[in-house]
N, C-alpha and C positions, 0 to 999 in steps of 0.2 A: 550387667558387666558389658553386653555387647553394645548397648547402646552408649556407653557410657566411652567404647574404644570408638565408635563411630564419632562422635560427638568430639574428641580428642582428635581426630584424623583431621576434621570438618576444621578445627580451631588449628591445628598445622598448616592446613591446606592455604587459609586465609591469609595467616601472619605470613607465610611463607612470601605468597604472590605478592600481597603487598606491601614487603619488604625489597621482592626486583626493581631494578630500576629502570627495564625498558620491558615494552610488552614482548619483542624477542625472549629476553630474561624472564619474566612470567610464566612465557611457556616451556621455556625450558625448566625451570621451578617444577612447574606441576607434572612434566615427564616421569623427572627426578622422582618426584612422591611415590605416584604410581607403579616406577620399578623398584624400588627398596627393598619390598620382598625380596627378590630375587641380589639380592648383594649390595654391597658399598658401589657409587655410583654408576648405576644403572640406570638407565635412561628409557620408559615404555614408547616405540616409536607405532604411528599408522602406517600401513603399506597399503596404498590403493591395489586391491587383487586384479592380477593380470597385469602387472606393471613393476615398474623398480620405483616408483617414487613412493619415497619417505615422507614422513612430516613428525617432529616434535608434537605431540598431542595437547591442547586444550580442553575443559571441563564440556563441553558441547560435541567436539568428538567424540570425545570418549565414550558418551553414554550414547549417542547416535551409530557409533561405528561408520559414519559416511564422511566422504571427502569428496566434496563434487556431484554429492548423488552417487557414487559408487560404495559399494561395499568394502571394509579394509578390516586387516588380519591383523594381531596385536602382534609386535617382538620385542625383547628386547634385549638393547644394545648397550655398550659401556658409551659412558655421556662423554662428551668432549674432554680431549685429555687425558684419557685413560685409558687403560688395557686390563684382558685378563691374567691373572697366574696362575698356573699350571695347578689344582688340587687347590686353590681356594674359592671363596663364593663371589661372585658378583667381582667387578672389576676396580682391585683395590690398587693397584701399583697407576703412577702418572708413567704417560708414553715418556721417555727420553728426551730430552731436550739436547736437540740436533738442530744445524744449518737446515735452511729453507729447504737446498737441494735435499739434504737426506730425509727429511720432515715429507716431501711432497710425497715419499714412495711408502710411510707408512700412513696415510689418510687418504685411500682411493683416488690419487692423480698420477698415478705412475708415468701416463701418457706423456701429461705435464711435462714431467721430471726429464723423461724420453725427450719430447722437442725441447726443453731447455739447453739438454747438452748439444745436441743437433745445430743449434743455432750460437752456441759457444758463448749461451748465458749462464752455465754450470760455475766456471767462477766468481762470476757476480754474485753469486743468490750463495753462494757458499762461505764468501769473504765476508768482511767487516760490512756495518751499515746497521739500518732498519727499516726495514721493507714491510710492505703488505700486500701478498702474491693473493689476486683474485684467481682459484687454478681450475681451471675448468678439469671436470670428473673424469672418467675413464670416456663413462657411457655420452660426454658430451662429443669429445673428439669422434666417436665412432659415428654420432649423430650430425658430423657436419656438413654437407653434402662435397660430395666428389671434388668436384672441380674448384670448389673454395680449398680444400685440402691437399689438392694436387700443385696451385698456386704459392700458397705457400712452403710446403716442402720440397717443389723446386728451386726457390731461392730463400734458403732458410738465413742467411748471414743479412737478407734486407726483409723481405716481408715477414717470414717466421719470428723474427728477433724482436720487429717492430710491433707484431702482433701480440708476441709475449710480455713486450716491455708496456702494450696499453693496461695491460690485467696487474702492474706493480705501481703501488703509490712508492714513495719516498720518505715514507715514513709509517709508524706501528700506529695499523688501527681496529683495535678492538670492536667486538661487537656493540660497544654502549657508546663510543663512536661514531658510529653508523647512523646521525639522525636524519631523518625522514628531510627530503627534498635538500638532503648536503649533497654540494659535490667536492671533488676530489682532485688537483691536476697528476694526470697518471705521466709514468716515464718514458711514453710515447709523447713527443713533442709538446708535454702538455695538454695534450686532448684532455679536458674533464672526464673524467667516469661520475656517473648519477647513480647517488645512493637514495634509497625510498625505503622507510623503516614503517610497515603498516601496521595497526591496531591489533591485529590476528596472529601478531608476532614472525610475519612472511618480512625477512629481509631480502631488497634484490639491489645487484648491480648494473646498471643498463637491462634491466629487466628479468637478467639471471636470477634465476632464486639463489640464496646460500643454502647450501643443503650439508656442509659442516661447516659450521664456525670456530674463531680463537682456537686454532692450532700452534701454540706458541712456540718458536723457533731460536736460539741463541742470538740471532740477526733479524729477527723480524718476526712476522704472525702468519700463518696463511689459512686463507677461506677458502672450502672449495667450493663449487659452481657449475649449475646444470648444465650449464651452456657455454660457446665459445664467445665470448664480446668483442664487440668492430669500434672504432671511432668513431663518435659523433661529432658532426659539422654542421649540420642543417637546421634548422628549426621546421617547426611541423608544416607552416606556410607552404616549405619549398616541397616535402611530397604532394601536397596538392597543387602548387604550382609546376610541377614540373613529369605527374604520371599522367599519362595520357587515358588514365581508366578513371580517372576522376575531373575528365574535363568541363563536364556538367557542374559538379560540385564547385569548381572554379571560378566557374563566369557567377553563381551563387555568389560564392562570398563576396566577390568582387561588388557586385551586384547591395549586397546589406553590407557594405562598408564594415567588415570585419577583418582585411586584408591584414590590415595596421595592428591588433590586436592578436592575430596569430603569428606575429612577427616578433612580436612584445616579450620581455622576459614572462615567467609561467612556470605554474608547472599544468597543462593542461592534457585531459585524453579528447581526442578526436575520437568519432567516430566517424569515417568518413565515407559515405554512401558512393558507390561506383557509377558510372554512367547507366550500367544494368539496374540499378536501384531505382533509378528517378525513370525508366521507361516503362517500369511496373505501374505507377501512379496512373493513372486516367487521364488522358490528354489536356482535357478542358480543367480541371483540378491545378494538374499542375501549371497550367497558362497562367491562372489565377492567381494562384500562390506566387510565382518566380516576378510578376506584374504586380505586387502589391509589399511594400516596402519593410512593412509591420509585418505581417504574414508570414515573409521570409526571412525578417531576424531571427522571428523566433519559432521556425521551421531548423534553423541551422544550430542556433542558442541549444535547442534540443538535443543536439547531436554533440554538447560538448562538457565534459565535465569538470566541477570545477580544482578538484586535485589529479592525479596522475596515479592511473589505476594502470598498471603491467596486468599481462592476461595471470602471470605466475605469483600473483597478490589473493586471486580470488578463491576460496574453498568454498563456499557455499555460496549462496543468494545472500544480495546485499541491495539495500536503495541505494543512491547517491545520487545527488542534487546535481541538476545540472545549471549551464548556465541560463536558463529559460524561468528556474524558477521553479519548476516539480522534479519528480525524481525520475529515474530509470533503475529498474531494476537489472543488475547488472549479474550474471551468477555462471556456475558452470554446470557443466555436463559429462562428465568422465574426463577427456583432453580437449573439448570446446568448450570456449567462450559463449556464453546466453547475455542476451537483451530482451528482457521482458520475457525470458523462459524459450526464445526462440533461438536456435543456434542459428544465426544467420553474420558472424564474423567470418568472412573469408582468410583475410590475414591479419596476424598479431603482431602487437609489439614492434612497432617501424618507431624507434627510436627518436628524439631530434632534441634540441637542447633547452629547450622549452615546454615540451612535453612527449608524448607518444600517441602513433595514429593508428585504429586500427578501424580495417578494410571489413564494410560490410555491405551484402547486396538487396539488401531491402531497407526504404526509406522511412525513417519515422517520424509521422505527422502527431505534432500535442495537438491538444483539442484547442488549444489558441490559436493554430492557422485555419482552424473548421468551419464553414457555414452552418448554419442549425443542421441542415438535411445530412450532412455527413456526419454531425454530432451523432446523429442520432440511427442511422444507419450502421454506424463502428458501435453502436451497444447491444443491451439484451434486447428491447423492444422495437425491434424490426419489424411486426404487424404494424403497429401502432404510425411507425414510420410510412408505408404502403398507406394505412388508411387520411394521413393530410395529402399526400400527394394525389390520391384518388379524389379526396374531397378539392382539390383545384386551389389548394396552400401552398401548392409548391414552390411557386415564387418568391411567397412569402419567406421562406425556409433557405431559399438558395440564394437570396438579395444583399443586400446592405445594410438591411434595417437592425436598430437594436431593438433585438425583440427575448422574449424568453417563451420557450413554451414547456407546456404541461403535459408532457409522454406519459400514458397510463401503460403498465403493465398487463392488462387484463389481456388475456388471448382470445381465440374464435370469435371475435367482433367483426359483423360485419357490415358493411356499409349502406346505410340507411339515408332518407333526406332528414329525417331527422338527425341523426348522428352528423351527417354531412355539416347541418350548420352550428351544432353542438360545439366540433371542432374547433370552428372558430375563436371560441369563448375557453378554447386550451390555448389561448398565443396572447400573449399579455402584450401593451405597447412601450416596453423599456425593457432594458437587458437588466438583470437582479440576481441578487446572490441572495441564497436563504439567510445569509448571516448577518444582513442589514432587515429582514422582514421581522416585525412587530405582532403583537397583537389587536384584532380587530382591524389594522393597516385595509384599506380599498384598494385595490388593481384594477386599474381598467384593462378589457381587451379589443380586439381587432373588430368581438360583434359586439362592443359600446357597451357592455353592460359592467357591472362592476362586480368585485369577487373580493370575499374576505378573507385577512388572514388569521388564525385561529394560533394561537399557542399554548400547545399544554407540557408538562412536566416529562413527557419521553416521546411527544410526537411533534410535528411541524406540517398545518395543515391549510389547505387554501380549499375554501366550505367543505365538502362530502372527502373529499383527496386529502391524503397526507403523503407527504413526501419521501419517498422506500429506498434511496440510493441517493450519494455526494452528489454537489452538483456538477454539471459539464459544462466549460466558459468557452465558448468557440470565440472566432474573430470578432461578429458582430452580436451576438444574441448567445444568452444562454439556455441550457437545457436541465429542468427537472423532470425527473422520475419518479409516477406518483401512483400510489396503488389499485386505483379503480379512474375510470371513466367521470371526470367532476360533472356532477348536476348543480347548473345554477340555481340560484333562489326565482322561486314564480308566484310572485303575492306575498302575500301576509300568512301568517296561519292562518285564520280563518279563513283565506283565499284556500289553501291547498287541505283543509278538512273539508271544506262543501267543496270541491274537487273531487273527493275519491266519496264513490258510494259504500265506501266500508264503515265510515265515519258519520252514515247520518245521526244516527242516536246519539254520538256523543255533542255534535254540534247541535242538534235540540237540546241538549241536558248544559251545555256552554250557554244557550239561550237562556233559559232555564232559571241558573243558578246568578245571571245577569254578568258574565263573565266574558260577554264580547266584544267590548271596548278593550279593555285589557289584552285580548288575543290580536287586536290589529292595532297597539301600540307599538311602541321602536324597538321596546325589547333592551336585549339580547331576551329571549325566552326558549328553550327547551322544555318540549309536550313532551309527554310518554302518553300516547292516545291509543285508548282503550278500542276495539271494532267493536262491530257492531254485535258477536258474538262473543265477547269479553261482556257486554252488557247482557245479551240473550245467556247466558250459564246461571243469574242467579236469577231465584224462585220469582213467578211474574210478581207476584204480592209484596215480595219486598222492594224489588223495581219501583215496581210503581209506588211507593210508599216512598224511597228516596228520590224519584221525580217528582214527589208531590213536595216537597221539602226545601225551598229551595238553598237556607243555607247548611243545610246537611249535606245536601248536595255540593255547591260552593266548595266546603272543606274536604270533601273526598277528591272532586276534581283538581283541588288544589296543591292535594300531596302527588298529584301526576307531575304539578310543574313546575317548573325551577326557572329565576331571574338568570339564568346565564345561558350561554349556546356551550352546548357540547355534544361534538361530532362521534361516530363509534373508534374513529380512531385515537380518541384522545382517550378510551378508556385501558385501565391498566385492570391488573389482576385484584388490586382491591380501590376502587375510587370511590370518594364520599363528593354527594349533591345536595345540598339543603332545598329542600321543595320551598312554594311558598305558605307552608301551613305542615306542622306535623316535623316529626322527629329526618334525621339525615336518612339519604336513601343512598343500598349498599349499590354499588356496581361493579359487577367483575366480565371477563370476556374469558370464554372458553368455547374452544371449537370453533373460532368464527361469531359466535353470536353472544351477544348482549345479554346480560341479566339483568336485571332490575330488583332488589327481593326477593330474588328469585326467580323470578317470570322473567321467559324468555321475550326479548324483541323479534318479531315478526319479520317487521321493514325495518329496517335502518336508512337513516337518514334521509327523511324527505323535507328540503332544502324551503326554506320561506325569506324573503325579506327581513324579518325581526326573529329568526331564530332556525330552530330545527326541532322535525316531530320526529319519534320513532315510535311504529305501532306495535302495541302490544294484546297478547290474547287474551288478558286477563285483566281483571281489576288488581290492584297491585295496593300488599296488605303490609302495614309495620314489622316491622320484623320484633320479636320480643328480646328483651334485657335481662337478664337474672331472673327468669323467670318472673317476671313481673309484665303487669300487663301493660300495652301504650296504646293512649288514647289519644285520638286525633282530637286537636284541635278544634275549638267551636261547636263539636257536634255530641250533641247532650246524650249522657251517660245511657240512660234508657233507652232511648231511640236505638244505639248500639246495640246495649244487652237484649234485647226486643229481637235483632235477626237472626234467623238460627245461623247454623256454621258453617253453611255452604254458602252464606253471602258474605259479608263485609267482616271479617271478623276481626277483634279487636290485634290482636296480633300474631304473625309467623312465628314459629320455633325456628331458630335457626341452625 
């Protein structure tokens, strides 16, 4: 039964929302739901604790309880329009329907109501007509500083009157209305008032949030509102053409010919960086940037976004696109403003009629105005960074070339002459995005050698390195992040088996079995090579009974290797390899290390011209089927049954 009322709420909740018709409406819907218990319209409100502001709740609230990252208390309230009666449940009776003026005094604007008569708008708002009184709240007149309020209630028949008549349209407008980037000519000279209806159901005007709506009046409707609203005259252009805290920011735009463009109808958010923002930057950084035409479009592009975000829109973290082309994350903090989680807005909401600007003192560089060296110094692999610079790449890194390089993640690295020219062979000669890179694809680098790239089903690998983090597009060169230190390819296999003396037994038994033509062919080949104690573990007499053999031998060497290259990071938790002889060979990763059959890889990936080995400690045995046994290929059934069970044996339980 309870599932069945849950499931019933779930199928209300749905039809409900989308049956509103604006996302306002929605959330107002879903308030509705949530207070029902408690009577006929009831309204469940959030109150950010330690504060008076309210908010209509949405299904994301609710279950989070935050608004801003603050904590909030549930109440609730009769929903717009309504009231309680005395000895019944929840608020069933509609408020009265009364003139504007008598309407302001029962919906938190008494203040309103107060300067209305003051400024001898009391019969206006009371007589014939239909109005839409934007009324600022109690708490907003208390909030409006001194000397703006002293201005006006000394001359309340010219500035109070004018003030009150910008907050009234001239005609009834409902909350559904109110759409997003309408404007409005209000009864001050026609000054537009800007309405913005956002996704999260925040309606504001000039920025004000509505914090009650559709208060309907016999002569009109009234909204109230956090705040007091000014006329808008300006467009955003002219706060940066005309603050002298943004005069850096100025000669900028001027500078990337965006002048005309801020000038432009819009509904745009500035973010607009103070002179104190741009002297944070590094001298020589910003010479560069302000001196390079690309750089500083979209250095500024950055800074702009491309709808009209009020600071009283945002409740949580949100991306939005800006004009550059990636996002910023734009969010809050209790009563601040965040950009990328930092509260670094000074001032909000400067209005203009094309959009709003708001004042912040730290400058944001995309990775598009970047050199590598700064790409790569603004990320997590800042060793890695210190170690090209020590190696004498610096210039590389800090020039004009289109380059890309290969930042490994590994830590405690430290600087070797080996490593030193290693390096080199991390800086490829063209700028590259991973999402044009192919399989087998050749990269040249800086030290002339060439480097492949490898594609498997959940990784993206250029030889031994796979690629651990998005990429970073700076101005001229980009930057991947890759998870180890790449080892170029050195020879052939058979180059890099008679290379390590762990491997001589195997590379006689590759003689042997007449398999070394094949090991310095073009490949692609992946070895699973056996040491020389994966040979030393089984009994001497059978050793030597399958050295003396050579295609016994042949087919056991040959279940080690497979016609393709596959690096440890292309392995997943279950990956199948066809060897060249004998049944598929399992591979999983756990812990870091490689299985094979079971048997653990020792090395991982030691890099060759025509493929890649990894050494293993074992001879590496079939794994069994239904209990059935599997027989390697080519190699005659007796010879098999013939070793005992501590050498080759016919197959693994798995």
């Amino acid at each position: 039964m309870q599932h069945l009322t849950l499931f019933t709420l779930a199928i209300t909740l749905i039809a409900t929302i989308c049956l509103a018709k604006s996302p306002y409406q929605s959330v107002l819907q879903h308030s509705r739901i949530r207070g029902r218990q408690h009577g006929p319209n009831v309204c469940a409100m959030q109150k950010i604790q330690g504060t008076d502001k309210k908010y209509f709740t949405n299904c994301k609230q609710w279950y989070h309880r935050k608004i801003c990252g603050k904590p909030t208390v549930i109440s609730y309230e009769c929903c717009p329009g309504y009231e309680k009666l005395s000895g019944e449940k929840g608020c069933p009776a509609a408020l009265p329907l009364v003139n504007i003026y008598n309407t302001l005094g029962m919906v938190g604007a008494a203040t309103t109501k107060m300067y209305s008569e003051r400024a001898q708008l009391r019969e206006e708002i009371e007589g014939p007509g239909s109005f839409t009184f934007f009324a600022p709240s109690n708490q907003a007149w208390a909030a409006l500083p001194t000397e703006i309020l002293d201005a006006l209630v000394s001359n309340v028949n010219i500035e109070l009157l004018n003030a009150l008549h910008y907050h009234m349209v001239n005609r009834r407008l409902t909350s559904e209305d109110l759409k997003h980037g309408s404007a409005f000519p209000s009864m001050y000279q026609d000054f537009n008032v800007h309405i913005h209806h956002y996704p999260n159901g925040i309606v504001t005007v000039n920025c004000a949030r509505l914090v009650k709506t559709d208060q309907h009046a016999t002569n009109g409707i009234v909204h109230v509102v956090d705040r007091v609203i000014t006329a808008v005259t300006n467009n955003v252009h002219t706060f940066i053409d005309t603050d002298d805290d943004l005069e850096t920011l100025r000669t900028a735009v001027a500078a990337a010919g965006l002048t005309q463009m801020l000038e432009s109808d819009g509904h745009y958010t500035v973010f607009a960086p103070t002179n104190e923002a741009f002297e944070k930057i590094p001298p020589e950084m910003l010479k560069r940037i302000l001196g390079d035409p690309v750089a500083l479009r979209d250095l500024l592009n950055y800074h702009i976004l491309k709808n009209m975000q009020c600071a009283e829109s945002i409740t949580s973290g949100t991306p939005l696109e800006t004009l550059q082309g990636t996002v910023l994350e734009v969010g809050c903090d209790g009563s601040d403003m965040t950009l990328n989680g930092k509260a670094i807005i000074q001032k909000k909401d400067q209005l203009g009629t094309n959009g709003v600007v708001h004042y912040i003192n730290e400058l944001l560089i995309p990775d598009s105005a970047k050199t590598l060296l700064e790409l790569a110094q603004g990320s997590v692999v800042t060793t890695a960074t210190k170690l090209f610079v020590d190696a004498g790449l610096g210039s590389h890194l800090s020039g004009s070339e289109a380059l890309t390089i290969l930042t490994p993640q590994n830590e405690g690295v430290k600087m070797t002459g080996e490593l030193k020219k290693l390096l080199k062979n991390h800086i490829l000669k063209e700028q590259l995005s991973s999402g044009v890179l192919y399989h087998r694809q050749e990269l040249e680098t800086l030290g002339g050698i060439k480097l492949r790239v490898l594609v498997y089903r959940n990784s993206l690998c250029i030889e031994n390195s796979c690629i651990a983090a998005h990429d970073k597009t700076g101005r001229f060169g980009s930057m991947f992040t890759v998870d180890k230190v790449l080892t170029p390819p050195m020879g052939t296999i058979m180059d890099v088996l008679k290379a390590d003396d762990r491997f001589s037994l195997l590379v006689g038994a590759i003689q042997t079995a007449g398999l070394t033509e094949l090991m310095n062919q073009a490949g692609p080949h992946t070895v699973f090579a056996p040491t020389n104690d994966a040979f030393s573990a089984l009994p001497k007499a059978d050793l030597n009974k399958l050295m003396g053999n050579p295609q016994e031998l042949a087919s056991v060497l040959k279940y080690h290797m497979a016609k393709e290259i596959l690096v440890s990071g292309g392995v997943g938790s279950h990956t199948r390899l066809k060897p060249l002889q004998g049944d598929k060979l399992e591979l999983n990763m756990r812990n870091q290390t490689v299985y094979i059959n079971k048997v653990p890889v020792v090395e991982a990936d030691l890099m060759a011209t025509n493929g890649v080995v990894h050494a293993v400690g074992a001879i590496i045995k079939p794994l069994c089927k239904s209990n059935r046994f599997t027989i390697l290929i080519g190699v005659p059934v007796d010879v098999l049954q013939g070793l005992p069970s501590n050498s080759v044996p016919l197959c693994l339980t798995s």
